[in-house]
N, C-alpha and C positions, 0 to 999 in steps of 0.2 A: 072538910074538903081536902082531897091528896095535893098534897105539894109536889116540884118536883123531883124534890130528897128521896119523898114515898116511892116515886116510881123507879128512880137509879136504885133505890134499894131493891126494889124487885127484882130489876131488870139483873143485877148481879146476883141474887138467890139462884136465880132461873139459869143463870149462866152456869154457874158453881152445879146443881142439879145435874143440867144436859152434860159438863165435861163429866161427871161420875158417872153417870146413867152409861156412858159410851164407852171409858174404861173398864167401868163391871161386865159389857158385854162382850171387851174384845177378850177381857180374862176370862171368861166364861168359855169363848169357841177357842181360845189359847189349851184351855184343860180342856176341847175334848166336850164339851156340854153347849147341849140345844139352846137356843135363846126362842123362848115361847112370848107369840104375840097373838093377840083377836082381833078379829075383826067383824062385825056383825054375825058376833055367836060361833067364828070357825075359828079353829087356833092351827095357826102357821108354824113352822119350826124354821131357823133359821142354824140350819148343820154345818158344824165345823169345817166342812168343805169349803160353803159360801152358799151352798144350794137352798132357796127358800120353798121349802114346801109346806101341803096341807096334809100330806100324807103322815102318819104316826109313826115316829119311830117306833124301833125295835124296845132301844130304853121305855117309853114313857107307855109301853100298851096296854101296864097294869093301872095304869091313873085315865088313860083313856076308857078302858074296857067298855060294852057297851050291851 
């Protein structure tokens, strides 16, 4: 049965997680580089502008190719 130790401990993985997850992305569109996400099978780019599209950049046409 979780005690709830178990769950404060989660609940601070989880935290510790989302704060990195958000600094890798803002270092990522800091240098210039797309943050790729999916969403039922389409992958989104999210361009160092801020602008979120589904359209392929220039960089990634060789991994997209079709």
């Amino acid at each position: 049965m979780k005690t709830v130790e178990n769950f404060k401990f989660r609940d601070m993985v989880l935290q510790i997680g989302k704060k990195a997850i958000k600094e890798a992305q803002a270092r990522s569109l800091a240098n210039g580089v797309a943050n790729v996400y999916s969403r039922d099978g389409v992958a989104y780019f999210q361009l160092p502008s801020g602008e979120i599209t589904s359209q392929v950049p220039k960089e990634y046409e060789h991994i997209y190719a079709k």
